[in-house]
Phi, psi and omega in degrees: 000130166295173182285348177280177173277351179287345281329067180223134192291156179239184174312265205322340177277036184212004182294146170276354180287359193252014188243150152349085181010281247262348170222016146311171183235128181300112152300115173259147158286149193289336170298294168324294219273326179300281192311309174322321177265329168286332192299320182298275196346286208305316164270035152287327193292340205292290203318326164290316179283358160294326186273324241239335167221354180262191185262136162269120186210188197288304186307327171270325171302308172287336130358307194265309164329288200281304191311323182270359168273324193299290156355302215251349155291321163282010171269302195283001190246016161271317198297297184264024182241171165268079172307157167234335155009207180162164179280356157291311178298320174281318162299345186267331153345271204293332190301000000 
């Protein structure tokens, strides 16, 4: 809730050291932030051969549903963890 008596949000009820551990937002590392963008490449590529062959029905809406849960767990499992990787590693990658 914000903090006036208006009740309207201001800058400051939006900082991120005043929002809830759990909806803060991450300082990534330049490695992080590299994996963090192949992972999107990689289900952007999903996404396309998603639009590109299934139908719309209940089974491809879940489809798309578990592929964008798949996405914000592996995103997230860079983010809130002690990743260790490296740009050796994102290089041996990208090859």
């Amino acid at each position: 809730m914000p903090d006036n008596n208006e009740n309207e949000l201001t800058e400051e009820d939006l900082k991120d050291e005043n929002l809830h551990d759990k909806a803060r937002s991450y300082n990534l590392s330049p490695e992080k932030e590299e994996i963090v963008k192949l992972i999107r490449w990689a289900f952007s590529e999903m996404y396309t051969c998603f639009d590109t062959l299934l139908e719309s029905n209940r089974e491809s809406s879940l489809a798309y549903t578990k592929l964008e849960e798949a996405q914000m767990w592996a995103i997230k499992s860079v983010t809130h963890n002690n990743y260790t990787k490296t740009m050796d590693d994102i290089q041996e990658f990208k090859k």
